[in-house]
C-alpha positions in Angstrom: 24.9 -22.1 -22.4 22.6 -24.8 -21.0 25.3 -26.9 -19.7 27.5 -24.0 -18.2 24.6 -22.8 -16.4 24.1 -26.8 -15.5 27.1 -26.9 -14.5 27.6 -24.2 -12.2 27.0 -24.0 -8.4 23.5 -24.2 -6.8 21.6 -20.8 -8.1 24.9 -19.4 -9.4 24.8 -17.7 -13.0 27.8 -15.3 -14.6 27.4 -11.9 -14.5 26.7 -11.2 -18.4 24.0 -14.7 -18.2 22.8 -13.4 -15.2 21.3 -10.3 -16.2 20.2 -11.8 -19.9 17.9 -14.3 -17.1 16.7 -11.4 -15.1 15.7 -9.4 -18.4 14.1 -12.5 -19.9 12.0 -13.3 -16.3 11.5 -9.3 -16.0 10.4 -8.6 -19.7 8.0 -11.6 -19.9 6.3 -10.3 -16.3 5.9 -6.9 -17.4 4.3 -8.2 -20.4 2.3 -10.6 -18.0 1.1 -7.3 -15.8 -0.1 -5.5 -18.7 -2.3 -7.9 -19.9 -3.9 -8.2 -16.4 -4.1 -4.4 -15.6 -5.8 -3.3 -18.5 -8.0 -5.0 -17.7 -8.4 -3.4 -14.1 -8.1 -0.3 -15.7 -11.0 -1.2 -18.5 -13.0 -2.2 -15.7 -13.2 0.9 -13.5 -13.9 3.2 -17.2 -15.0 1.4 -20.1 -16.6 -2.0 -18.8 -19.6 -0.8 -17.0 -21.1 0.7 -19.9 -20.5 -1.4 -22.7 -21.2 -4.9 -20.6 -23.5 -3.9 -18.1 -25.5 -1.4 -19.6 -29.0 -2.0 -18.6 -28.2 -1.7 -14.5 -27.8 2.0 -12.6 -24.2 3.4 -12.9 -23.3 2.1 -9.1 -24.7 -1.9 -9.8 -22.8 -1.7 -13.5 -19.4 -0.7 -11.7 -19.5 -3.6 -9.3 -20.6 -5.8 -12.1 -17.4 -4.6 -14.3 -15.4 -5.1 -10.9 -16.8 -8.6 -10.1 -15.6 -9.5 -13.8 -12.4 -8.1 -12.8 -12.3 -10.2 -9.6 -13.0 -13.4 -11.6 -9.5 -13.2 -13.3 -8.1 -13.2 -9.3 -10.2 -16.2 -8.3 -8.5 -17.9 -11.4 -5.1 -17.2 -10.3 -4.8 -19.6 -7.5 -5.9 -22.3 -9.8 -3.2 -21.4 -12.6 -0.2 -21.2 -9.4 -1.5 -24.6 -8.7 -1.6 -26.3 -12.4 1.4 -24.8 -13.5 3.4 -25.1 -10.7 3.0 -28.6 -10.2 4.2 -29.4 -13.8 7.2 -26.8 -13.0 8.0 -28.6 -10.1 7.7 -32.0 -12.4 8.8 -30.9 -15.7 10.4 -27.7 -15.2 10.3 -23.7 -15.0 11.1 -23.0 -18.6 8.6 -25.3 -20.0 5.9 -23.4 -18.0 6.9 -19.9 -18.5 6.6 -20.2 -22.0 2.9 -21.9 -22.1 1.4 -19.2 -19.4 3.1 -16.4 -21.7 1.0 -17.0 -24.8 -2.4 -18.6 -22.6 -2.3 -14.7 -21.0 -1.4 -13.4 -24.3 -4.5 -15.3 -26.5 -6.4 -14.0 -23.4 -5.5 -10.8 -23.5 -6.0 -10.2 -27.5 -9.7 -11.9 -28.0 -10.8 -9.5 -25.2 -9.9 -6.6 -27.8 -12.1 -8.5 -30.8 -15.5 -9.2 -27.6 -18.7 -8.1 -29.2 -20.3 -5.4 -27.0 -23.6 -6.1 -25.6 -25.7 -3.8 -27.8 -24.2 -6.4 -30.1 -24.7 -9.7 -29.0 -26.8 -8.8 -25.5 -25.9 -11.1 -22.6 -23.2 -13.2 -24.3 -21.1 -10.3 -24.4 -20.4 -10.4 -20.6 -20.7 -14.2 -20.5 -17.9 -14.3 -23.0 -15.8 -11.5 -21.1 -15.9 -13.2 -17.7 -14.3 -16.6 -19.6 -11.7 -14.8 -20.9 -11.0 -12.8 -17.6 -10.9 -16.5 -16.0 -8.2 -17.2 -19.1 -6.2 -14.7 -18.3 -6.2 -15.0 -14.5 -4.8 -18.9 -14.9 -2.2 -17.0 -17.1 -0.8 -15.1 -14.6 -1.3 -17.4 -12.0 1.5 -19.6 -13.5 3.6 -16.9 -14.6 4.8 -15.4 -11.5 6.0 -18.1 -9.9 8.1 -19.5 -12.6 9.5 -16.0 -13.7 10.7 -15.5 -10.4 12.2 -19.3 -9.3 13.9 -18.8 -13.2 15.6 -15.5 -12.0 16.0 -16.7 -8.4 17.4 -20.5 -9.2 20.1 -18.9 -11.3 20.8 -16.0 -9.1 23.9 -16.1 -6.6 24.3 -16.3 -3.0 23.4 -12.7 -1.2 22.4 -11.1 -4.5 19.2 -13.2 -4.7 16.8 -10.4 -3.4 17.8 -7.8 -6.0 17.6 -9.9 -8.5 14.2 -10.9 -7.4 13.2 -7.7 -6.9 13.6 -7.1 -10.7 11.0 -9.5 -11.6 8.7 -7.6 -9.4 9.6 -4.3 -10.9 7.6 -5.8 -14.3 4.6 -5.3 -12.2 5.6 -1.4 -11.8 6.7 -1.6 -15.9 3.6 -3.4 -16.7 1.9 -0.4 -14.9 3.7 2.2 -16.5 2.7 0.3 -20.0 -1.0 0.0 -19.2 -1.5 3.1 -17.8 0.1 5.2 -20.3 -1.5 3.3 -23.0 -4.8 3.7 -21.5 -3.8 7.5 -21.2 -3.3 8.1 -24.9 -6.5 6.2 -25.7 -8.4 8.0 -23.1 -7.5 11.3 -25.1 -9.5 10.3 -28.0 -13.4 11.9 -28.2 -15.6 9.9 -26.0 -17.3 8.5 -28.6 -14.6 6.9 -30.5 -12.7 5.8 -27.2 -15.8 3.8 -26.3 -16.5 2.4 -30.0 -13.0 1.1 -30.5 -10.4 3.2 -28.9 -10.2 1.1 -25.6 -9.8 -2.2 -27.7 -6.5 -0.9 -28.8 -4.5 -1.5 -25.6 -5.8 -5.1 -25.5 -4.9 -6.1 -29.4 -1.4 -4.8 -29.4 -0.7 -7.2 -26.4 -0.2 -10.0 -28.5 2.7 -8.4 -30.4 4.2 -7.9 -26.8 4.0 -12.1 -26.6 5.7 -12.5 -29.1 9.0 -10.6 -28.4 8.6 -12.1 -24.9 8.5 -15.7 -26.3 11.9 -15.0 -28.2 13.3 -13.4 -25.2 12.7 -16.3 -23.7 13.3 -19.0 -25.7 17.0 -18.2 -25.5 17.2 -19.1 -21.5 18.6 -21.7 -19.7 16.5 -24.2 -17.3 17.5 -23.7 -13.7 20.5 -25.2 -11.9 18.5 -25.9 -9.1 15.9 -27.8 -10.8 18.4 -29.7 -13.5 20.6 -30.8 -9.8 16.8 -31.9 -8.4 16.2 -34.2 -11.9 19.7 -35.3 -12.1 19.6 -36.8 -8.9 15.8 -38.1 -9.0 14.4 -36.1 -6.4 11.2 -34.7 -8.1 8.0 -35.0 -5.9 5.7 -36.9 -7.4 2.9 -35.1 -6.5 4.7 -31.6 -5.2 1.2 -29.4 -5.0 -0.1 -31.7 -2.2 3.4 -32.1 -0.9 4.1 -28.0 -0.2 0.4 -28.2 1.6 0.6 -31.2 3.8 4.7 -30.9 4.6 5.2 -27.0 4.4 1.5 -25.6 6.1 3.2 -22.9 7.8 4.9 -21.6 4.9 2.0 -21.1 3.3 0.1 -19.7 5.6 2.9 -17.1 6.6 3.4 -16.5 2.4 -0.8 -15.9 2.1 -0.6 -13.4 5.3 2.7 -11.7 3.8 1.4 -10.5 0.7 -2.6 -9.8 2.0 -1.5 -5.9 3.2 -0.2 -4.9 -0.2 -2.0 -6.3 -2.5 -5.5 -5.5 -1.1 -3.6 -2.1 -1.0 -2.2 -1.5 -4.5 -5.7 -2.7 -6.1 -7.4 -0.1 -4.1 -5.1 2.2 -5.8 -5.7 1.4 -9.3 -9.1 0.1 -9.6 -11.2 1.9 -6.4 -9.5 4.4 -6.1 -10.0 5.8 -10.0 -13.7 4.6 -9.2 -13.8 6.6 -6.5 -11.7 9.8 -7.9 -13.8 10.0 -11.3 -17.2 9.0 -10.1 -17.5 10.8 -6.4 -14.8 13.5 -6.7 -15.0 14.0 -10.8 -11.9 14.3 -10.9 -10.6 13.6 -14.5 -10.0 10.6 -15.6 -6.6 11.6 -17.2 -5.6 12.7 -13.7 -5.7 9.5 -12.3 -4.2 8.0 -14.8 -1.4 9.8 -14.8 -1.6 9.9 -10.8 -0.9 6.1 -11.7 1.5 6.4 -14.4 4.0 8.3 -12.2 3.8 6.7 -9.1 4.4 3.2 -11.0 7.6 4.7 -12.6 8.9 5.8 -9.5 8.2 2.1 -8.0 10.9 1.2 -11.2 13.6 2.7 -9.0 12.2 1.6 -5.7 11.8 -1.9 -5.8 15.1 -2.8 -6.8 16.6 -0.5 -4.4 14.4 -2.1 -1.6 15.4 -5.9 -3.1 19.1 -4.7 -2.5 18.5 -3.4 0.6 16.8 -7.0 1.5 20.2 -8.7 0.7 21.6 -6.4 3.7 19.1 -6.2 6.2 16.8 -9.0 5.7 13.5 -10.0 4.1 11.5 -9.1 7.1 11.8 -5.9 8.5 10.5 -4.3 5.0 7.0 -6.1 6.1 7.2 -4.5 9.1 7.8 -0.9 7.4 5.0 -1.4 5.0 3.0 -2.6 7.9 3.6 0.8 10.2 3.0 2.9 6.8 -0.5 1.4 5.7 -1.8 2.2 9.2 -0.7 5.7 9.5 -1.4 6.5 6.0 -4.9 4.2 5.6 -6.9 7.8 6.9 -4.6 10.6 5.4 -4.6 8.7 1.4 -8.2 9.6 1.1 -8.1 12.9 2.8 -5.6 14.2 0.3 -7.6 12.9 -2.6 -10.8 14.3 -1.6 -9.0 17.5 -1.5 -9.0 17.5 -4.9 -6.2 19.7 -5.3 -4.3 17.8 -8.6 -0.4 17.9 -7.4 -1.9 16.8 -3.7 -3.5 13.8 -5.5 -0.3 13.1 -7.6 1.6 13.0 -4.8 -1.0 10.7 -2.5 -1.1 8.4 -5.0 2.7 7.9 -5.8 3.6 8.0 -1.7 1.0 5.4 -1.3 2.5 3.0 -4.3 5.9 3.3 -3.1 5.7 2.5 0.5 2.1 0.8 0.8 3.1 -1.4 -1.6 6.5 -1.4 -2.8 8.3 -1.8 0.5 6.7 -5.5 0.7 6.3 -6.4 -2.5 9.8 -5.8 -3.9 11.1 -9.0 -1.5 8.2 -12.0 -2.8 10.1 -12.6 -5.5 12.9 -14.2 -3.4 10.8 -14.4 -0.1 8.4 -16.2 -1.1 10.1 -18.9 -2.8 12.6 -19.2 -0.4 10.3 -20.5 2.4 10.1 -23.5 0.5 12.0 -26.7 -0.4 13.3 -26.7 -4.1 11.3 -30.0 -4.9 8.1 -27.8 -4.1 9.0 -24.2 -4.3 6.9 -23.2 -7.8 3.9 -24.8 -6.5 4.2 -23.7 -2.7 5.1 -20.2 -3.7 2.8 -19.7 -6.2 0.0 -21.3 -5.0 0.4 -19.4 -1.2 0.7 -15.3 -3.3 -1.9 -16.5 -5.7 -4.7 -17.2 -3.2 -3.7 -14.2 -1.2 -4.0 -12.1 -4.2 -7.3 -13.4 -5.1 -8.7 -12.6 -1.5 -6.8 -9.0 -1.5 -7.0 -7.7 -4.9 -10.1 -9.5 -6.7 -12.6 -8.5 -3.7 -11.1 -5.4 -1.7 -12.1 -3.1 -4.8 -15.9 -4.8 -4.8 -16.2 -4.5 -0.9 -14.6 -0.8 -0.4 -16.9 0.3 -3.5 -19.9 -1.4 -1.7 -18.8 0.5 1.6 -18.4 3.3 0.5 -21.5 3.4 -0.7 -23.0 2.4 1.9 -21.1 4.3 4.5 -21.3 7.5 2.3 -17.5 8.0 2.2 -14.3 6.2 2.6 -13.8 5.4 6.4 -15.2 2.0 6.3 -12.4 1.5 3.6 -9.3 2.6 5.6 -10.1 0.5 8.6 -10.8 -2.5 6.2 -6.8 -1.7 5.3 -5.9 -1.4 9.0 -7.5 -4.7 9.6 -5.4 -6.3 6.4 -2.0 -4.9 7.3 -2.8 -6.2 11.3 -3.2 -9.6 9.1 0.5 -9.5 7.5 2.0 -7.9 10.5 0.8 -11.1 12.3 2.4 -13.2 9.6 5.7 -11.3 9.7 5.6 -12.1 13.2 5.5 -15.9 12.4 7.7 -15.9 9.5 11.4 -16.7 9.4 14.0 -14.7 7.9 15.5 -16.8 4.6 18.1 -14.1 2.9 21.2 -16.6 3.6 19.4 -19.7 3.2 20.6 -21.9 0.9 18.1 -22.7 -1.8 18.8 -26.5 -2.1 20.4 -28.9 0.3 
C-alpha cells in the first residue's frame, strides 16, 4: 500500500485508501480533542474545588481556568517541535508519538491526588500535565491534517480536510456526553471519583487510535520531497523568515473562532451555572447538541470550499460574530432552556464552524511542502493559545468586573475585526497545487 500511495500523483490517494486516511487522521483527532476538552470542561465544574480550594469561588475559577490556559500556551511549542521533525522525518512518524504523549497526559490527570490530599502539589502536578497535554495536541493537528491533505486529490482537498476538523466537533460530542453521564451521579460521588472517569478511559481510546493508525501510508508529497532531497534543514526557522506573511495571515485567520468556540464551552458554562444557575446538565447538553450538528456542518462547509473558495467562509463567520456577539448572551440570560439550546448550537455552527471547517486545507496550503507541518502548525497553534487559553480568563474577569457580559461581546467584535483584516490579506489557495 505504501508504494502505491508512493507512487501516485502529487496528493492523489484511491477512493477506498482515501477514506481509510481520512478515518485514521479523523479518528486519532477526535481522540486528540477529547483528551483536551475534558479538561476545559473539568475546569469550569470540578477543578476549582478540588485544586483551589482555599481561594473565594470567583479567584478558584480563574485559577482552574489559568490551568486550563497553560495547556494552550504549550500548544505553540508542541506545533513547533513536532513539526519540525515532520517536516525532517515525516508526518506518520509524528502523529503516532503526539497520540500516546496526549494520551499518557490525559490518563495520569485521572490518577492526580486532590489537594486535601497532597495540598499544593496537587495543582503543581495538574498544571504539568495540562502543559503535557497541550504539546500533545500541538503536534497532532498539524500532521493529522497534512496526512489527510497530502494524500487527498486535486479539488477534493477541502472536504477531506474538513473531516479532520469534524474530530474537534466528535471529540466534543465524546467529552461532553461523557461529562453528562458523570455529572448525573450524586454530587458527592461525582466529585470523589466520578469526574476521574472521563479522563482514565482516554487511554483505551489511544490505543484503538495507534492501530488505526499504524496501518497508513506516509505522504506522497513528503516521500517526492525525500526522494528528491529537498528537506529543509532547519524548516521551523525557514516557514518564519521565508513565509512571514503566511503566518501572520494563518494566526489572524483562526483568532475570531477560536477565542469564539472557547467562550462557548468554558465561559460560557461558567457563566450559565454560576450567574444564571442554570443547570449544569443544561449546558452540557446545550454543548452536546450543538457539536453534533457541527458533524454535519463542517464537512458540508469543507465541500462547499472546494466550490467557492477558502475565503469567503471567513468573511461569513466574520459578519455572523459581529451581529450575533450582543444577541448570544441575551438569549442565554433569558434563561428560557430551548432559547439557550438553540443560542448555543447557532453560535457553534456559524461562529465557529463556518471558519474552522477550511484550516485543515487552508492553513497548510499557504505554505511550501518543505515547511508546511511546521508553518501551519506553528501559525494555528499560537493563535489558539492567544484566543482560546486567555479569552475564557479575560471575559470571566470582565464580567466580573463590568457586572455582566458587554465587555465580553465587544472583546469578540474586536477579535473577528482581527481575522476579517487577515482575510483581507490572505490569498485564496483551493487550486493551488500542493508541491511544485
Amino acid at each position: 500500500m505504501t508504494s502505491t500511495a508512493a507512487a501516485m500523483p502529487s496528493g492523489q490517494a484511491a477512493g477506498r485508501g482515501m477514506l481509510t486516511i481520512a478515518c485514521a487522521g479523523t479518528f486519532g483527532t477526535i481522540i486528540e480533542w477529547y483528551d483536551f476538552l475534558i479538561y476545559g470542561t473539568a475546569a469550569a465544574l470540578v477543578f476549582n474545588r478540588l485544586f483551589f480550594p482555599t481561594i473565594d469561588p470567583l479567584t478558584g475559577t480563574l485559577a482552574a481556568l489559568a490551568t486550563y490556559a497553560v495547556g494552550f500556551a504549550a500548544r505553540p511549542v508542541g506545533g513547533a517541535l513536532f513539526g519540525y521533525f515532520g517536516d525532517r522525518i515525516g508526518r506518520k512518524s509524528m502523529l503516532m508519538v503526539t497520540m500516546f504523549v496526549m494520551g499518557l497526559g490525559t490518563f495520569l490527570i485521572g490518577l492526580l491526588p486532590t489537594y486535601s490530599q497532597i495540598g499544593i502539589l496537587a495543582p503543581i502536578l495538574l498544571v504539568l500535565l495540562r502543559v503535557v497535554q497541550g504539546i500533545g495536541l500541538g503536534g497532532e493537528w498539524g500532521g493529522a491534517s497534512l496526512l489527510v491533505l497530502e494524500h487527498a486529490p486535486q479539488g477534493r482537498r477541502g472536504f477531506y480536510g474538513s473531516l479532520v476538523q469534524a474530530g474537534f466537533p466528535l471529540g466534543l460530542v465524546t467529552s461532553s456526553g461523557v461529562f453528562a453521564l458523570v455529572s448525573l451521579m450524586p454530587e458527592g460521588q461525582f466529585l470523589a471519583w466520578g469526574w476521574r472517569i472521563p479522563f482514565l478511559i482516554s487511554i483505551l481510546l489511544v490505543a484503538l487510535g495507534a492501530f488505526i493508525r499504524a496501518r497508513v501510508p506516509e505522504t506522497p508529497v513528503f516521500e517526492q520531497i525525500k526522494a528528491r532531497r529537498d528537506i529543509s534543514p532547519n524548516p521551523f526557522v525557514e516557514a518564519l523568515v521565508h513565509h512571514p506573511r503566511a503566518f501572520f495571515v494563518a494566526l489572524g485567520l483562526k483568532i475570531s473562532e477560536v477565542s469564539w468556540v472557547y467562550m462557548l464551552t468554558v465561559f460560557v458554562v461558567v457563566y450559565a451555572t454560576t450567574q444564571l444557575k442554570l443547570p449544569r446538565t443544561l449546558m452540557l447538553d446545550a454543548i452536546f447538541w450543538a457539536a453534533l450538528v457541527e458533524v454535519i456542518s463542517i464537512p458540508l462547509f469543507g465541500h462547499l470550499s472546494d466550490r467557492f473558495g477558502r475565503r469567503p467562509f471567513y468573511f461569513a463567520g466574520v459578519l455572523f460574530t459581529v451581529a450575533f456577539a450582543f444577541p448570544l448572551f441575551w438569549m442565554l440570560d433569558s434563561r428560557t432552556p430551548w432559547i439557550v439550546m438553540v443560542a448555543v448550537i447557532v453560535a457553534l455552527n456559524f461562529g465557529h464552524g463556518l471558519m474552522f471547517a477550511p484550516e485543515s486545507a487552508y492553513f497548510p496550503e499557504l505554505f511550501g511542502a518543505r515547511v508546511r507541518y511546521s508553518g501551519a502548525s506553528f501559525g494555528f497553534q499560537t493563535s489558539a493559545a492567544l484566543g482560546g487559553g486567555f479569552a475564557p480568563i479575560i471575559a470571566t474577569a470582565l464580567a466580573a468586573a463590568m457586572g455582566g457580559t458587554a465587555g465580553v461581546s465587544v472583546m469578540l467584535i474586536l477579535l473577528a475585526l482581527v481575522t476579517l483584516l487577515a482575510t483581507c490579506f490572505a490569498r485564496e489557495t483551493k487550486d493551488d497545487p500542493l508541491i511544485i
